[in-house]
C-alpha positions in Angstrom: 25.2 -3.3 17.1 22.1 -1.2 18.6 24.5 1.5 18.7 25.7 1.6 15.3 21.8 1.1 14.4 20.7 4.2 16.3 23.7 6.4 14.7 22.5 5.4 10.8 18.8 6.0 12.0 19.5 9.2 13.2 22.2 10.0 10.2 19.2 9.2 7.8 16.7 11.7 9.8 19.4 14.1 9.9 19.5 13.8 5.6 16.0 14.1 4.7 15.6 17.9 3.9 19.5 17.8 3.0 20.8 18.2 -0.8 22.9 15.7 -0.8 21.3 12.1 -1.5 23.9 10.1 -1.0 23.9 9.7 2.5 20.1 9.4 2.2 20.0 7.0 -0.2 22.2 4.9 1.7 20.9 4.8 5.1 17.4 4.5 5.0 17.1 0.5 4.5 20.2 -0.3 6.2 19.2 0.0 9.8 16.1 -2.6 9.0 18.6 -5.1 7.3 20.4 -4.5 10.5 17.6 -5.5 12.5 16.7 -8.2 10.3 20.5 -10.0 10.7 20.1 -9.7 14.8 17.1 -11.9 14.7 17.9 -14.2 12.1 21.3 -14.7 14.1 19.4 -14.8 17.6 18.5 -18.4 18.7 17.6 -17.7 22.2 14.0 -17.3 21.4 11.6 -20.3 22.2 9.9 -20.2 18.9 12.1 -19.9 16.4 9.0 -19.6 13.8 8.7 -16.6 14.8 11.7 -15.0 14.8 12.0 -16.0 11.5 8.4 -14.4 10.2 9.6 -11.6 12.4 13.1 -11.6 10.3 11.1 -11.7 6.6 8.7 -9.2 7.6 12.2 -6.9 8.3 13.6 -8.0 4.9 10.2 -7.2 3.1 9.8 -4.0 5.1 13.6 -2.8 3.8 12.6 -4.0 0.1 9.5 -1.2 0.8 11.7 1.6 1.4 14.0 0.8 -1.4 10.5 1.2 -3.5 9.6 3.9 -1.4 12.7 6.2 -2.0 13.1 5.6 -5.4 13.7 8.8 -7.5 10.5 7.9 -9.6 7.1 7.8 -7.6 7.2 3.5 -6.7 4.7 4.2 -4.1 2.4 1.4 -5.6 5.1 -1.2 -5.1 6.3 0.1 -1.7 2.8 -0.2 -0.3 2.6 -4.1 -1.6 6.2 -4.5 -0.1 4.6 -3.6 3.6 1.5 -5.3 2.8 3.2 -8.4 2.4 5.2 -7.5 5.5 2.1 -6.7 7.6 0.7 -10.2 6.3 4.1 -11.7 8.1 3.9 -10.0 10.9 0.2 -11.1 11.3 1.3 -14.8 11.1 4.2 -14.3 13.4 1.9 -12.6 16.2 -1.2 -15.3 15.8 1.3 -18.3 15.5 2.0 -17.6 19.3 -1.3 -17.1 20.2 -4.8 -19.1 19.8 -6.5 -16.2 22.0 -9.0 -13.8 19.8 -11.0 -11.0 21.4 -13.1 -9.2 19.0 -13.9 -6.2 20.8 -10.3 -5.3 20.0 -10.7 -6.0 16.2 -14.3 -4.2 16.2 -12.1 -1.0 18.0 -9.5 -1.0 15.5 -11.6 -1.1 12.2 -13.6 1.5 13.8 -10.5 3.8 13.7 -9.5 2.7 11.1 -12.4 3.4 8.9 -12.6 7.3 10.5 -9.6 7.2 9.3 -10.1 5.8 5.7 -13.5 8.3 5.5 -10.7 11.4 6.2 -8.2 10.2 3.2 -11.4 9.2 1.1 -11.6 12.2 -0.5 -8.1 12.8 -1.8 -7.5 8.8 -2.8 -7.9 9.0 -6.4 -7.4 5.5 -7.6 -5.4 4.5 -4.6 -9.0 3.8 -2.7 -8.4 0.4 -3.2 -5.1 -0.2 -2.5 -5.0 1.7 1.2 -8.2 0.0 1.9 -6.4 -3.3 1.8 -3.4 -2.1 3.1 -5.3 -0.5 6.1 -6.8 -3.5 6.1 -3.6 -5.6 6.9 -1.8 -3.5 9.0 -5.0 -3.4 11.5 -5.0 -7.3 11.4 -1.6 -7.4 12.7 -2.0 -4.7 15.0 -5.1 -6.9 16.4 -2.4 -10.2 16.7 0.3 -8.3 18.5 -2.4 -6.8 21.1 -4.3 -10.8 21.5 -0.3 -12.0 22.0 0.4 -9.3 24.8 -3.3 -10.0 26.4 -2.6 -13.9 26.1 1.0 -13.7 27.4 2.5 -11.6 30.2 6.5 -11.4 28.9 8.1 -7.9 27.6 8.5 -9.6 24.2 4.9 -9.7 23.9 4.4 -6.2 24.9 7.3 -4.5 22.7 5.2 -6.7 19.8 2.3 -4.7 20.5 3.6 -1.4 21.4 5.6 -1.9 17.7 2.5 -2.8 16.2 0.6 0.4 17.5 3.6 2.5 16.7 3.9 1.4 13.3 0.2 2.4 12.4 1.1 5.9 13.9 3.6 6.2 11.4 1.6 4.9 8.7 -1.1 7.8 9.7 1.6 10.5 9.5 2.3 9.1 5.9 -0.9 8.9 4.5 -1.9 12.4 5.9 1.2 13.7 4.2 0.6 11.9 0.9 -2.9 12.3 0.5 -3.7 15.6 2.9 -2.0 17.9 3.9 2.2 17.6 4.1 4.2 19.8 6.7 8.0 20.7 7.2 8.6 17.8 9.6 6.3 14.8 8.7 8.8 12.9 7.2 10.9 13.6 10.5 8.2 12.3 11.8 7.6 9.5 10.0 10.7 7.9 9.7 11.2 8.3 13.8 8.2 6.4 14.4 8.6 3.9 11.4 12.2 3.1 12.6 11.3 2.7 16.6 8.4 0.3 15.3 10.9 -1.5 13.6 13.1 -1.7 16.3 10.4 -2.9 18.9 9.3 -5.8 16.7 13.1 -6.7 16.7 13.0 -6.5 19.9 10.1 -8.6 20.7 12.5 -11.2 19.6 15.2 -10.5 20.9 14.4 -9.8 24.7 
């Protein structure tokens, strides 16, 4: 199925500065729901808790971009879709692990309040709402790092690697929203986005 995954990922790249939004329309979610029926269908994993935060987190994460691609501006309700998906995430990574180092947590709200002080000025009334977003995504970002410190398997690493890869993509977004868009950001975007997706996937899966 990885195959067939990789060919609608790269079909939905391929139709973002295209006229046609058919094929765009139709692709963008479908890779995650993909992904999301691999794990729920997988029971090789050891904690099947998990896998199954992992699996919602996917579903929620497709509602988002059905929010996100909408021909009306449903960026509000997209970024509540992945906020709720971050949340799952975060209780998948820190239901496998008890360890908590906060040198790693004091790191990542360092970056990401440099981060939050660059967007500041061009927020508008969304402050709030990427604040907390930023917020959660960070949080899980700090769980999938502890689970790879705390345990030595790839699983645990293509958690964390997703989790860092995934904030990427969210930086590309929010630069292109709220700064300063280019050409090839959503390229760029939805590259990262999807190979985040795909490590948390398979972080299960391996």
């Amino acid at each position: 199925m990885w195959i067939a995954i990789c060919l609608i990922c790269f079909v939905h790249i391929w139709s973002i500065d295209r006229k046609n939004r058919t094929i765009f329309y139709l692709t963008k979610a479908t890779p995650i729901l993909m992904m999301a029926y691999l794990v729920f269908s997988f029971e090789g994993h050891t904690n099947q808790t998990y896998a199954l935060l992992i699996g919602a987190g996917l579903l929620l994460s497709s509602i988002g971009d059905l929010f996100l691609m909408h021909p009306k501006d449903k960026f509000i309700q997209g970024l509540s879709a992945f906020f709720l998906a971050h949340i799952v995430y975060t209780a998948a990574f820190f239901n496998e692990t008890t360890s908590f180092n906060y040198t790693t947590l004091s790191l990542l709200l360092a970056i990401g309040v440099i981060v939050y002080l660059f967007l500041l000025p061009t927020l508008g009334e969304m402050k709030v709402p990427v604040a907390v977003y930023s917020i959660a995504i960070l949080l899980m970002a700090w769980g999938a790092i502890e689970l790879w410190s705390a345990s030595p398997y790839i699983s645990a690493a293509y958690g964390a690697l997703g989790a860092i890869v995934f904030i990427a993509s969210d930086l590309v977004l929010a630069i292109d929203r709220f700064r300063s868009s280019s050409a090839f950001s959503r390229h760029v975007i939805m590259i990262t986005y999807y190979t985040a997706q795909a490590l948390l996937t398979l972080s299960v899966l391996s």
